[in-house]
C-alpha positions as protocol buffer text, in pm:
chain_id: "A"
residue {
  index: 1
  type: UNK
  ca { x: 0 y: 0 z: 0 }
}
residue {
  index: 2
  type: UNK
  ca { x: 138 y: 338 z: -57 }
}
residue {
  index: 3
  type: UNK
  ca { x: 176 y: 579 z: 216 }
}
residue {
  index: 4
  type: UNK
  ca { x: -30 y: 867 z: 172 }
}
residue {
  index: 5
  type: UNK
  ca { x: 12 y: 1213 z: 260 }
}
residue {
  index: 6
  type: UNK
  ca { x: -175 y: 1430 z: 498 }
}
residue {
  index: 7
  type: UNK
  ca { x: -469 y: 1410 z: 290 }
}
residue {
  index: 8
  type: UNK
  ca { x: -446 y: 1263 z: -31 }
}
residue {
  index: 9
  type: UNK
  ca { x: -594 y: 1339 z: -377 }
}
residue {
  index: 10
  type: UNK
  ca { x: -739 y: 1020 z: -465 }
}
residue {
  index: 11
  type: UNK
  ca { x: -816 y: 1138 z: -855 }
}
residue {
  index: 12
  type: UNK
  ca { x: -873 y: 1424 z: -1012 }
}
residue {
  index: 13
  type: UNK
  ca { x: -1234 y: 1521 z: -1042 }
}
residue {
  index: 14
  type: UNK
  ca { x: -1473 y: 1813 z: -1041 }
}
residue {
  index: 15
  type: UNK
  ca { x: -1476 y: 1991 z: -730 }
}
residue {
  index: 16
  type: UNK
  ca { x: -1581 y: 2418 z: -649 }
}
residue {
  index: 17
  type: UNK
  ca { x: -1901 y: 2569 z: -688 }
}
residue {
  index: 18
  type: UNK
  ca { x: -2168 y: 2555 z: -922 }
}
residue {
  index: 19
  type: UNK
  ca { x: -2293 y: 2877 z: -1091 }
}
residue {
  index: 20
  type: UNK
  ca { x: -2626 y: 2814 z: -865 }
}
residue {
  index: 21
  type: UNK
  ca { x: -2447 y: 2833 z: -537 }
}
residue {
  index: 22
  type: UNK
  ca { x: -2205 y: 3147 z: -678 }
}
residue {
  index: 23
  type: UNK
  ca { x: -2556 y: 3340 z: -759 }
}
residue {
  index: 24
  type: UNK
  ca { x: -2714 y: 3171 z: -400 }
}
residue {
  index: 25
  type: UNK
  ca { x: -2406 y: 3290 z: -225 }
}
residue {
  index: 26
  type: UNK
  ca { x: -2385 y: 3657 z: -391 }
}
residue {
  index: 27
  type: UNK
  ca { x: -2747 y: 3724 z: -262 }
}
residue {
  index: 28
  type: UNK
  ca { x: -2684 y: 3561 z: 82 }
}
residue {
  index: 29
  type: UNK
  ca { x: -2395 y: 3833 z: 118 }
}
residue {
  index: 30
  type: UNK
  ca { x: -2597 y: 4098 z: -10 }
}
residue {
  index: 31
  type: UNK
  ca { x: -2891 y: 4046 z: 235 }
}
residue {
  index: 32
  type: UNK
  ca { x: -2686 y: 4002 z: 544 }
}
residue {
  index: 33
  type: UNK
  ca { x: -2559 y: 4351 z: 490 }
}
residue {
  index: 34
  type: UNK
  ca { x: -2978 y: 4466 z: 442 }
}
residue {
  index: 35
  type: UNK
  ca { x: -3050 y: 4262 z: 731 }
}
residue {
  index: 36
  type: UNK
  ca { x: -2747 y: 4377 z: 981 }
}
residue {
  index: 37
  type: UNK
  ca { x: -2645 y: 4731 z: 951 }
}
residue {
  index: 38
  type: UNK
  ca { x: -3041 y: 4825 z: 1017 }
}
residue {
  index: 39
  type: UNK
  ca { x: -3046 y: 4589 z: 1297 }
}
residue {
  index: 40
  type: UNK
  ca { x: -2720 y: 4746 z: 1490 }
}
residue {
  index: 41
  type: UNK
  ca { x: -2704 y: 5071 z: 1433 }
}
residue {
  index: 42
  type: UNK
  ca { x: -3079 y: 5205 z: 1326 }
}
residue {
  index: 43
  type: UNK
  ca { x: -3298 y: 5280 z: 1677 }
}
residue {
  index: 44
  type: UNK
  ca { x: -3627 y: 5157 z: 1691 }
}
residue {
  index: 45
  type: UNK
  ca { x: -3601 y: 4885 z: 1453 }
}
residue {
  index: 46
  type: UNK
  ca { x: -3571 y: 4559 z: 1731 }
}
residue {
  index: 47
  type: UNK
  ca { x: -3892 y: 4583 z: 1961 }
}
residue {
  index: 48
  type: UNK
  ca { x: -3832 y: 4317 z: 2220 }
}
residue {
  index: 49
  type: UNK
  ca { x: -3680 y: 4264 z: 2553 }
}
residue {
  index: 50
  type: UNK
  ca { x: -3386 y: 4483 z: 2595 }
}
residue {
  index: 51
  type: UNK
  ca { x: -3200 y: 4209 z: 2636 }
}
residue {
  index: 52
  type: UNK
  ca { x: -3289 y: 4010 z: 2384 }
}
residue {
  index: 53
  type: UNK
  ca { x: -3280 y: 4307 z: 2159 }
}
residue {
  index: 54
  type: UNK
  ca { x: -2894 y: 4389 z: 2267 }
}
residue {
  index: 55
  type: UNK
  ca { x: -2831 y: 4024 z: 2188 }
}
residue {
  index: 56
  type: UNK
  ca { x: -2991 y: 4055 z: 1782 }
}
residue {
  index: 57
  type: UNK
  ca { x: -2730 y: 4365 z: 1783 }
}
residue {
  index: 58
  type: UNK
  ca { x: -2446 y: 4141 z: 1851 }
}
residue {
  index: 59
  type: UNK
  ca { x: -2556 y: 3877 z: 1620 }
}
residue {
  index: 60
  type: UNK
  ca { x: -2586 y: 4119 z: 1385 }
}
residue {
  index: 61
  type: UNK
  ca { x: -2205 y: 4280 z: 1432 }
}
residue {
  index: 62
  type: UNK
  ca { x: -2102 y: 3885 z: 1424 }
}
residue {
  index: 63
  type: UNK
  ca { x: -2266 y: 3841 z: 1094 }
}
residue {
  index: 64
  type: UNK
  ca { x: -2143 y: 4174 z: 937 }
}
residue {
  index: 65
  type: UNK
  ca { x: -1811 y: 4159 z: 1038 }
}
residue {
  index: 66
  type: UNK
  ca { x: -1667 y: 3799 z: 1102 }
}
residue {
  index: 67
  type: UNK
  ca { x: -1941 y: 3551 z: 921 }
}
residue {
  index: 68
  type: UNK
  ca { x: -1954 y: 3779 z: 626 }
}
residue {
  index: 69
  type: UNK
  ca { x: -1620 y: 3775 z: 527 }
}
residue {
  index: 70
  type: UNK
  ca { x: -1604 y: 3429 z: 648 }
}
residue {
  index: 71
  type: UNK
  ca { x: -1827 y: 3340 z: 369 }
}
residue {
  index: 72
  type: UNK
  ca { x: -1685 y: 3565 z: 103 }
}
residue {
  index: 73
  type: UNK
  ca { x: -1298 y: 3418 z: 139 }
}
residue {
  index: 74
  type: UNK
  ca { x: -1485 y: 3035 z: 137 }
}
residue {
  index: 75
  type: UNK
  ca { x: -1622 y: 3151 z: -186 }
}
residue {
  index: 76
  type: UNK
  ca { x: -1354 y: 3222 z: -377 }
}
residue {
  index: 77
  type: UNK
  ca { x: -1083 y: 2956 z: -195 }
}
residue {
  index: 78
  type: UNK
  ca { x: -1439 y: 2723 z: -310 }
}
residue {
  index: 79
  type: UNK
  ca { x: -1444 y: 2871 z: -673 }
}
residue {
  index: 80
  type: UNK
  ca { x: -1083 y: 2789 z: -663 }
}
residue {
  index: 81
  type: UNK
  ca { x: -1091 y: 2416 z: -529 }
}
residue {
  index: 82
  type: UNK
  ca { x: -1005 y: 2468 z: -200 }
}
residue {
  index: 83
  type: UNK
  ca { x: -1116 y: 2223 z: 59 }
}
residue {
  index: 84
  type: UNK
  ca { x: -1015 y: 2494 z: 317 }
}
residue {
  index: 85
  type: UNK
  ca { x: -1221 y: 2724 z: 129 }
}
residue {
  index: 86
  type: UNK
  ca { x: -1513 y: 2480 z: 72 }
}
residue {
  index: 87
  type: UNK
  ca { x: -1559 y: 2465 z: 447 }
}
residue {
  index: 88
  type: UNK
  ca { x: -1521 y: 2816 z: 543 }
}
residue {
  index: 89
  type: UNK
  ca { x: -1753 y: 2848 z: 267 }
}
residue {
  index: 90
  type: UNK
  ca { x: -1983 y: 2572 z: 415 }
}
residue {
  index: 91
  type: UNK
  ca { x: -1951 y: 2683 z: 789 }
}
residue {
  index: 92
  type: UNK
  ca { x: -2049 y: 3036 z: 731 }
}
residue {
  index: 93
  type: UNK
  ca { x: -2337 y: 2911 z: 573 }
}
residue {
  index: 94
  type: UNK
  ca { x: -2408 y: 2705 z: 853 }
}
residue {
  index: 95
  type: UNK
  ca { x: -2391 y: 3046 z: 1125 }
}
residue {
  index: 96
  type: UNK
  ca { x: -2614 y: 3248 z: 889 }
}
residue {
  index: 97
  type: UNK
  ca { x: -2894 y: 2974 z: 848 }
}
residue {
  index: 98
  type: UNK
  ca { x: -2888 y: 2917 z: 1262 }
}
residue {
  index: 99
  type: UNK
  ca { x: -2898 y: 3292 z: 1317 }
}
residue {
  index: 100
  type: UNK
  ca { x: -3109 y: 3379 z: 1028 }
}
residue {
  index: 101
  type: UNK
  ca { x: -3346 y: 3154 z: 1221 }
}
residue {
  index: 102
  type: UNK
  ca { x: -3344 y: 3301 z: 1557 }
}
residue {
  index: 103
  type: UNK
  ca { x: -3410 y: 3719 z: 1386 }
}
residue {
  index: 104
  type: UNK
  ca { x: -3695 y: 3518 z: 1220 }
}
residue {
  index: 105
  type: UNK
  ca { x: -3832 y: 3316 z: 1520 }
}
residue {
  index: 106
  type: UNK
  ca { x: -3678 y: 3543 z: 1847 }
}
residue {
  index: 107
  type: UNK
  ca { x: -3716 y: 3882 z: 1727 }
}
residue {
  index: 108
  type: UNK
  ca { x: -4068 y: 4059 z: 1740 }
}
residue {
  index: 109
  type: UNK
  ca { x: -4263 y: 4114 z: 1399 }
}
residue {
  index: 110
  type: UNK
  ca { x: -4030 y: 4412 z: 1272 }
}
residue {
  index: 111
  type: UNK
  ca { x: -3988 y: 4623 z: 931 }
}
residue {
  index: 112
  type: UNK
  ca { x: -3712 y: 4423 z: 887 }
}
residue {
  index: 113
  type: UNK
  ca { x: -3927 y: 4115 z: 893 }
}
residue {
  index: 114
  type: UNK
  ca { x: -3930 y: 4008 z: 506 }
}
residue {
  index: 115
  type: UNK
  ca { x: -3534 y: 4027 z: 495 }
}
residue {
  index: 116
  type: UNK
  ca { x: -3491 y: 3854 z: 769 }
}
residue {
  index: 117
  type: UNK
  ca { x: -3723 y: 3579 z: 613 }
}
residue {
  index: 118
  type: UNK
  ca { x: -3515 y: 3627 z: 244 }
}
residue {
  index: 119
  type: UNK
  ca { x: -3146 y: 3611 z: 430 }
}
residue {
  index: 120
  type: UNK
  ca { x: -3295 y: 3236 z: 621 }
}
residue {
  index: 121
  type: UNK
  ca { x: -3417 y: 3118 z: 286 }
}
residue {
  index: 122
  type: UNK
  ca { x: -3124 y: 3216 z: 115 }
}
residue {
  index: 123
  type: UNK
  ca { x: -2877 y: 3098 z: 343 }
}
residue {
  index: 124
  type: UNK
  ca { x: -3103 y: 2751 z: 387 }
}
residue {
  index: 125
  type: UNK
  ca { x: -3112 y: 2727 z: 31 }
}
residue {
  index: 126
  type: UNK
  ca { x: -2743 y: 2797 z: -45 }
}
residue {
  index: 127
  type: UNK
  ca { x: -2621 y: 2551 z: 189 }
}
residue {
  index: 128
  type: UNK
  ca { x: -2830 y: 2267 z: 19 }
}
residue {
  index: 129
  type: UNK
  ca { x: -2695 y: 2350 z: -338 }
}
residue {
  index: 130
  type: UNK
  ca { x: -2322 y: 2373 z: -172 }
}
residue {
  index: 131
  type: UNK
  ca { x: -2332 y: 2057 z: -39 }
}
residue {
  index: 132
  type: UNK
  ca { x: -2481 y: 1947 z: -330 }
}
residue {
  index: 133
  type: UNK
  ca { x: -2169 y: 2036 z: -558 }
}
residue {
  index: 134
  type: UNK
  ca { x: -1888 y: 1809 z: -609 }
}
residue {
  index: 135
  type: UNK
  ca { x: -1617 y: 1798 z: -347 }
}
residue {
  index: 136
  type: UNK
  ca { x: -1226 y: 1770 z: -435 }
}
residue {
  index: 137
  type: UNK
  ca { x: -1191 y: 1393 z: -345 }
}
residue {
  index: 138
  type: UNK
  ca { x: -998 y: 1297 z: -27 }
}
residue {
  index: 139
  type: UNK
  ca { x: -860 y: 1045 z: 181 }
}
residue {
  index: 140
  type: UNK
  ca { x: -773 y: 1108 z: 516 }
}
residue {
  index: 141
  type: UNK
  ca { x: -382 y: 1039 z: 617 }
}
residue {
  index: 142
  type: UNK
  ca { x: -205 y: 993 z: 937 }
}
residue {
  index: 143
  type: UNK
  ca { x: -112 y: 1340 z: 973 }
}
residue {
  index: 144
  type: UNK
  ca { x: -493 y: 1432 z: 1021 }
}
residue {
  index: 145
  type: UNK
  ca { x: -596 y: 1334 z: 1389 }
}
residue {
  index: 146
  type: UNK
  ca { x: -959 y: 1203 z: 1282 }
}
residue {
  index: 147
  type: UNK
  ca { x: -1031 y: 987 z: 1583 }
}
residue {
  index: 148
  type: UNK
  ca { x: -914 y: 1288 z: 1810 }
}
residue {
  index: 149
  type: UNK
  ca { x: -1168 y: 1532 z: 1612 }
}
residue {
  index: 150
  type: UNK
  ca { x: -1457 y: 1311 z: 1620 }
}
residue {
  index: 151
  type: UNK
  ca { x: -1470 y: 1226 z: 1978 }
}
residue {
  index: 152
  type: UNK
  ca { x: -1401 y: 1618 z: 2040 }
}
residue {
  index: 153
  type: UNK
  ca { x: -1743 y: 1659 z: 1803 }
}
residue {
  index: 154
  type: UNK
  ca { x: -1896 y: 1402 z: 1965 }
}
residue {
  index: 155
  type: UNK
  ca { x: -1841 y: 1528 z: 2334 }
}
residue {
  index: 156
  type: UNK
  ca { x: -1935 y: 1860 z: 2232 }
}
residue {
  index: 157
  type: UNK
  ca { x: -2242 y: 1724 z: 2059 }
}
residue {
  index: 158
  type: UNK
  ca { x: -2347 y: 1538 z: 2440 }
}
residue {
  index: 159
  type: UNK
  ca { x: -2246 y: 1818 z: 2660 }
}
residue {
  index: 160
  type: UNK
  ca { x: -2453 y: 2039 z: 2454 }
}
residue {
  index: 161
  type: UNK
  ca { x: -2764 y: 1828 z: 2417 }
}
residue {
  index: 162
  type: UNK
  ca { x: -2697 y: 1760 z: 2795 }
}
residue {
  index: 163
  type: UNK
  ca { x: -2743 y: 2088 z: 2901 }
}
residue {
  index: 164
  type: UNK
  ca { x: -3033 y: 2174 z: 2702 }
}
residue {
  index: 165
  type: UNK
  ca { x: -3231 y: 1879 z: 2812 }
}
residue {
  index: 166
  type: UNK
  ca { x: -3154 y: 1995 z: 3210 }
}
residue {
  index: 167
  type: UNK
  ca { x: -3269 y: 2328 z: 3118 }
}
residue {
  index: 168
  type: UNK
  ca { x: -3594 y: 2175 z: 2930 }
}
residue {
  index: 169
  type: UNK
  ca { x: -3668 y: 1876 z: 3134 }
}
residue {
  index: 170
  type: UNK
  ca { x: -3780 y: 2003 z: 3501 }
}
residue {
  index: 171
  type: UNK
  ca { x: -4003 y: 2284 z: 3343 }
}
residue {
  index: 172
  type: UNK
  ca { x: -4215 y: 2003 z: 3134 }
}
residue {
  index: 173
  type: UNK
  ca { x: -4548 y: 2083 z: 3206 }
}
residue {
  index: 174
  type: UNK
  ca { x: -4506 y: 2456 z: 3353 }
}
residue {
  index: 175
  type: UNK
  ca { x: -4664 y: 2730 z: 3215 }
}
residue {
  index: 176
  type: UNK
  ca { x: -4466 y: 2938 z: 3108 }
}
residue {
  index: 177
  type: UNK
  ca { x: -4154 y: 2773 z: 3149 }
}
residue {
  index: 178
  type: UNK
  ca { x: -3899 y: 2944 z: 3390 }
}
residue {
  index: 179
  type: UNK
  ca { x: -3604 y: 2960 z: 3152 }
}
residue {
  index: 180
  type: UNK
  ca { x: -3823 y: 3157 z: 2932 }
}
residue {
  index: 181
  type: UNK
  ca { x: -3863 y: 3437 z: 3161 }
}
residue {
  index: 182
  type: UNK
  ca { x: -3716 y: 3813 z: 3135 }
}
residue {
  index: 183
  type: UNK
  ca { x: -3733 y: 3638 z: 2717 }
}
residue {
  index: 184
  type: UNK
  ca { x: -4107 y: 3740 z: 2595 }
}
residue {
  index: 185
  type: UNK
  ca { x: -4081 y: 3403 z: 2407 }
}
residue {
  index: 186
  type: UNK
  ca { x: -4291 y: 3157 z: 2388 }
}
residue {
  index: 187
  type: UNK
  ca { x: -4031 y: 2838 z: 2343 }
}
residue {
  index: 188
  type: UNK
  ca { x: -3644 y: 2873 z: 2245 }
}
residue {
  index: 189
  type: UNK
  ca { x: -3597 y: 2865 z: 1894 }
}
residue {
  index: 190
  type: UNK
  ca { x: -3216 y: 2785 z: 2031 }
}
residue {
  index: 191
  type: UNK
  ca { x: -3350 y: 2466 z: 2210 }
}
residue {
  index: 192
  type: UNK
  ca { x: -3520 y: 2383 z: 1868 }
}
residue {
  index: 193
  type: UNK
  ca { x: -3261 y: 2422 z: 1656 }
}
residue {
  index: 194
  type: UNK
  ca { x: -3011 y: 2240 z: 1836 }
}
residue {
  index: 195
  type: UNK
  ca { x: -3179 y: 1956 z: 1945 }
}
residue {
  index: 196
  type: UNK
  ca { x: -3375 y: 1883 z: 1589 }
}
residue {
  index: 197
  type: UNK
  ca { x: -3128 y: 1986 z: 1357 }
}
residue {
  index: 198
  type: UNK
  ca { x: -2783 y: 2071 z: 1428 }
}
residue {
  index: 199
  type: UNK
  ca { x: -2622 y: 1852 z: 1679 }
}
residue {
  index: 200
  type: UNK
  ca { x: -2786 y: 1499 z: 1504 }
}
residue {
  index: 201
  type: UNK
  ca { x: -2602 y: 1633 z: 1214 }
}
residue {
  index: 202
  type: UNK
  ca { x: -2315 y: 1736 z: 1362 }
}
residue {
  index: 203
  type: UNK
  ca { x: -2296 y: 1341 z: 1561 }
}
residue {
  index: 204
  type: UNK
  ca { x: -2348 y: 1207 z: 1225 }
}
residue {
  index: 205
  type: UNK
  ca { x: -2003 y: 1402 z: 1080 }
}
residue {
  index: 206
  type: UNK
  ca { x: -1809 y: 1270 z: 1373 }
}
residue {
  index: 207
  type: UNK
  ca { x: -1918 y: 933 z: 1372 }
}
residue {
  index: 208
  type: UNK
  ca { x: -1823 y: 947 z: 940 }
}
residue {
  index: 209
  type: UNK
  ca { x: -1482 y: 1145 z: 1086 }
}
residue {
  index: 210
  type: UNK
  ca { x: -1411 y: 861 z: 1284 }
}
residue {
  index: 211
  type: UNK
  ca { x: -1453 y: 576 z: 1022 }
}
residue {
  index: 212
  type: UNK
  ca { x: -1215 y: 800 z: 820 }
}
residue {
  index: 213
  type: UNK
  ca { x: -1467 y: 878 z: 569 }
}
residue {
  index: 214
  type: UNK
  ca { x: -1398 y: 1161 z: 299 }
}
residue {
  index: 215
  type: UNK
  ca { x: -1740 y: 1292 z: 329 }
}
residue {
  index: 216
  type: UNK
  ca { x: -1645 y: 1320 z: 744 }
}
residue {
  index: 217
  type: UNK
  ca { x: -1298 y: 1461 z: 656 }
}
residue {
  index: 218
  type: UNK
  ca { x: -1483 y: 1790 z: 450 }
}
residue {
  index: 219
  type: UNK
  ca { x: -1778 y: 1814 z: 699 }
}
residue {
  index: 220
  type: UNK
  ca { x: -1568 y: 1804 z: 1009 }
}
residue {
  index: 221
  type: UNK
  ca { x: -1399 y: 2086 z: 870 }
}
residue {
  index: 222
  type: UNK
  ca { x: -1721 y: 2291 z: 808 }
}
residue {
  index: 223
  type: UNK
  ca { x: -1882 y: 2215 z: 1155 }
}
residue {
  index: 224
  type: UNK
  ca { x: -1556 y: 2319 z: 1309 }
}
residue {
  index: 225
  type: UNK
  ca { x: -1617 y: 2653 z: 1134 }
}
residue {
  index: 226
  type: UNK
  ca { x: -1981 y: 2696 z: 1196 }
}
residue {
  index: 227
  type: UNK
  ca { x: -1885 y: 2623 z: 1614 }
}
residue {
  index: 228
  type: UNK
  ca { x: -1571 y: 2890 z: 1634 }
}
residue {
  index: 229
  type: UNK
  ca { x: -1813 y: 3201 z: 1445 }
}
residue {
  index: 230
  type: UNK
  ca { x: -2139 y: 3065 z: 1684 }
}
residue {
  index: 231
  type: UNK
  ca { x: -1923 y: 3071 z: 1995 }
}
residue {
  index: 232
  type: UNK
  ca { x: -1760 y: 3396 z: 1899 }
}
residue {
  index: 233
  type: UNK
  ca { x: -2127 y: 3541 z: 1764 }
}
residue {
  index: 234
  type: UNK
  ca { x: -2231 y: 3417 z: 2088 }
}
residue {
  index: 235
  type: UNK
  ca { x: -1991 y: 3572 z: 2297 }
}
residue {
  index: 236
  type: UNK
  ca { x: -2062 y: 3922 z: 2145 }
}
residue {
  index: 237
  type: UNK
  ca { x: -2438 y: 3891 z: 2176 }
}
residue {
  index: 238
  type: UNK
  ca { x: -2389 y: 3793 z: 2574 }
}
residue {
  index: 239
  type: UNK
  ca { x: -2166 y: 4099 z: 2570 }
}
residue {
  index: 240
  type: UNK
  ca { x: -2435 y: 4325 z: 2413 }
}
residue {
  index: 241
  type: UNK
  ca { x: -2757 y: 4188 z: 2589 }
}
residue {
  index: 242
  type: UNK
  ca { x: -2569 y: 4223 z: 2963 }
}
residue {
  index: 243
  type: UNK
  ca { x: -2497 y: 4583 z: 2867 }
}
residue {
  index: 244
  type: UNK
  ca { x: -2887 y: 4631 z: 2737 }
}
residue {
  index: 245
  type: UNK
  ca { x: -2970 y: 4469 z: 3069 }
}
residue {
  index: 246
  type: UNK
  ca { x: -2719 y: 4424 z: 3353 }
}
residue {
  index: 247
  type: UNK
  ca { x: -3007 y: 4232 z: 3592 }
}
residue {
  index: 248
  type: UNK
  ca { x: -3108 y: 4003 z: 3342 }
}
residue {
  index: 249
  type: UNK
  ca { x: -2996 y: 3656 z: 3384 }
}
residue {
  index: 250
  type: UNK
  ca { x: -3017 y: 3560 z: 2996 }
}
residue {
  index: 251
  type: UNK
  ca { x: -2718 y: 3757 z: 2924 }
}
residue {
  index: 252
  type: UNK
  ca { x: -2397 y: 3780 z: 3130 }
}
residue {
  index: 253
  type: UNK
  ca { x: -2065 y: 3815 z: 3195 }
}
residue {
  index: 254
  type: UNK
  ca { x: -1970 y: 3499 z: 3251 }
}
residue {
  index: 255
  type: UNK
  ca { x: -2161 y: 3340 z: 2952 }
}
residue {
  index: 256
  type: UNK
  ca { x: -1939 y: 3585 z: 2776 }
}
residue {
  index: 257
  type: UNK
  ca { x: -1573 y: 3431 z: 2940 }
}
residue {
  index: 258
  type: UNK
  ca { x: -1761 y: 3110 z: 2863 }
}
residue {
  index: 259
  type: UNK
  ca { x: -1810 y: 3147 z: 2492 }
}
residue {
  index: 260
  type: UNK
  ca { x: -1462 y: 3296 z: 2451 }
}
residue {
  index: 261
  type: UNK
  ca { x: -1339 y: 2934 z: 2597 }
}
residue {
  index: 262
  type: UNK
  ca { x: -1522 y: 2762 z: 2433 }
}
residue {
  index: 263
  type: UNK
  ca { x: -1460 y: 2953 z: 2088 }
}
residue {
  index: 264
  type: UNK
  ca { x: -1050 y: 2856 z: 2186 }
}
residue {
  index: 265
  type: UNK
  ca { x: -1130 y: 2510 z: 2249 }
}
residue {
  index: 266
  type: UNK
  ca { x: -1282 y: 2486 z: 1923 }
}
residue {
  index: 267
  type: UNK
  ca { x: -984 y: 2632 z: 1745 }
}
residue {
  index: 268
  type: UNK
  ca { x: -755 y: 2369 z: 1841 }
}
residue {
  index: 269
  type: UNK
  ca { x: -920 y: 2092 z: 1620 }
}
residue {
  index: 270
  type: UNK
  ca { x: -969 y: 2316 z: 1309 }
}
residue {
  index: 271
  type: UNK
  ca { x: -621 y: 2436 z: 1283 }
}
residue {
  index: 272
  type: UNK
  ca { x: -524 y: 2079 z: 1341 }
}
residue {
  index: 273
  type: UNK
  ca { x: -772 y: 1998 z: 1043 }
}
residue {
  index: 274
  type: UNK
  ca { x: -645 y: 2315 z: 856 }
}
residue {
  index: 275
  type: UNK
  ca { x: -323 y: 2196 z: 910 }
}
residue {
  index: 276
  type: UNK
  ca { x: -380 y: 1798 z: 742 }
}
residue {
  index: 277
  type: UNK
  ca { x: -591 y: 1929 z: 448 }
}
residue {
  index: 278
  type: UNK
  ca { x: -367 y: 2036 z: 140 }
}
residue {
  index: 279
  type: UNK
  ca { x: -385 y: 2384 z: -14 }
}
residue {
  index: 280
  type: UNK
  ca { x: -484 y: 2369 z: -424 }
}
residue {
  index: 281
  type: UNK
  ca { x: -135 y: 2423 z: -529 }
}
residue {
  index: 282
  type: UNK
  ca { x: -21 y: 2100 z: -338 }
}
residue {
  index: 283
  type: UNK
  ca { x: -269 y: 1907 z: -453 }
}
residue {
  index: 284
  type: UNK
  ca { x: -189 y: 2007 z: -791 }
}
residue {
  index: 285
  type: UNK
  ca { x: 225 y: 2007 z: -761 }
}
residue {
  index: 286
  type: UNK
  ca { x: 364 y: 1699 z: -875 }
}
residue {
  index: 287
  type: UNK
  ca { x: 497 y: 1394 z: -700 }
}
residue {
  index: 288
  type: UNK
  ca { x: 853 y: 1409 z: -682 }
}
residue {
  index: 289
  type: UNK
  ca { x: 867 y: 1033 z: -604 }
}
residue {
  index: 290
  type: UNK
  ca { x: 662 y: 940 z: -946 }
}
residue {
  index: 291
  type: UNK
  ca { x: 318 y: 885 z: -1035 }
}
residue {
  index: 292
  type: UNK
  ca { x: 95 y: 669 z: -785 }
}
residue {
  index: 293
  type: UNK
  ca { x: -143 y: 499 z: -899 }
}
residue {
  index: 294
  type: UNK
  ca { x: -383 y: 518 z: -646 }
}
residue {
  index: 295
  type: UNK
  ca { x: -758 y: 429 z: -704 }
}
residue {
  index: 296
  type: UNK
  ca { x: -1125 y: 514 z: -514 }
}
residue {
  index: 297
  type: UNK
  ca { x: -1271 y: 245 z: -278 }
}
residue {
  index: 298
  type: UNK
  ca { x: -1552 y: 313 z: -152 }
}
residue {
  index: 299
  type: UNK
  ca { x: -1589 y: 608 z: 63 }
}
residue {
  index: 300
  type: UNK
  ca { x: -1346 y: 550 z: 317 }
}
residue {
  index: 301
  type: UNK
  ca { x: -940 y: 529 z: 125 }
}
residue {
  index: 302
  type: UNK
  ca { x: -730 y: 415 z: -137 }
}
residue {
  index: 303
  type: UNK
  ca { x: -575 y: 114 z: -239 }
}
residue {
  index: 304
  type: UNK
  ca { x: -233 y: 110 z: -466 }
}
């Protein structure tokens, strides 16, 4: 068997974004600037809770200045066929359809209501075509610490889910529900979200990570994205809602130390996946030791 590299090109195939994504992607960037400035900086606009409404202004700095460029550099690394750039692009994605969701679903009826509907569908819809274009084909080498990655997914994944379901579980039954007080909700779209969606399909990259999977290998990547902007979007909307409302206990302090932790943590496994995934250039350089011949099996490596 030959050794293989960090992450190996198994054969040249199509990989970068389809026209439909590009023109997806173009309007998702356009609308998160209609949707963001407005919502930080114009008065009047966010009609909830003050803390809740100091919260939709951080999520809306996040988006404008970290997930926005985020998603514009995944783009065109994507375009180019970047697998660094396909999950950046993928991952940024990810942040805006989660927090598309919650200006939709947490924020009172506003003017702003329609493009905050337009930037979810978008971003919802964008996702689904990017996932749905080819991917530069990998195999993942010894240099890439998959088993490490997963089980750091996977613990994330339980903590998570664990905490929810303590928050969720004792108030079955109440009405209303203590942790929705000082909120003006009526259930957490948060809760939701993360329970329905994104954590089952974030346990379902991990456990594909771990088998050593391509399609784990490009995910992982992406999720690991999607979790460093959320804790850092996170972090900033704590910031913003404790300064909106200093008594309130939905936003504080030390949920802000607590995302910036957590936001580290997170870094450590993507710049260890960064660091195993090949930039286009390598993949395309030639092999200095000769040709391989090196052919697909399956999903999960290659034979020689």
């Amino acid at each position: 068997m030959t050794p293989m590299t960090p992450v190996d090109h198994v054969r040249p195939g199509p990989g970068g974004v389809s026209r439909r994504t590009r023109r997806l992607v173009t309007a998702v960037a356009a609308l998160v600037v209609l949707a963001a400035v407005p919502t930080f900086l114009v008065d009047g606009i966010l009609n909830g809770t003050p803390v809740l409404d100091g919260s939709a202004r951080g999520t809306a700095l996040t988006m404008l200045v970290l997930a926005l460029p985020v998603l514009v550099a995944g783009l065109v690394g994507a375009s180019r066929g970047s697998v660094r750039g396909g999950a950046a692009l993928l991952g940024a994605l990810g942040y805006l359809t989660y927090n598309a969701t919650l200006l939709v679903y947490a924020t009172p009826f506003n003017q702003l209501f329609l493009v905050y509907v337009a930037l979810l569908g978008s971003s919802l819809w964008s996702l689904v075509s990017a996932l749905l274009d080819p991917r530069p084909p990998l195999a993942p080498g010894t240099a890439l610490p998959a088993r490490g990655i997963a089980a750091f997914i996977l613990t994330v994944v339980a903590l998570n889910a664990a905490a929810w379901l303590r928050v969720v579980l004792p108030d079955l039954g109440e009405d209303p529900p203590g942790f929705l007080e000082g909120t003006g909700l009526t259930t957490n779209p948060i809760h939701v979200q993360d329970l329905a969606v994104w954590l089952p399909a974030l346990a379902v990259v991990a456990v594909l990570l771990w088998q050593r999977r391509p399609s784990g290998v490009h995910l992982a990547g992406a999720g690991l994205v999607f979790w460093v902007i959320e804790a850092v979007g996170v972090a900033v909307d704590q910031w913003f809602g404790h300064r909106a409302d200093p008594t309130s206990d939905v936003a504080t302090l030390a949920g802000v130390s607590l995302f910036v932790v957590l936001a580290s943590a997170t870094l450590v496994p993507l710049v260890l996946w960064l660091r195993a995934v090949p930039a286009p250039a390598e993949r395309r350089s030639p092999d200095p030791a000769g040709p391989r011949t090196a052919r697909p099996v399956g999903d999960g490596g290659v034979r020689s």
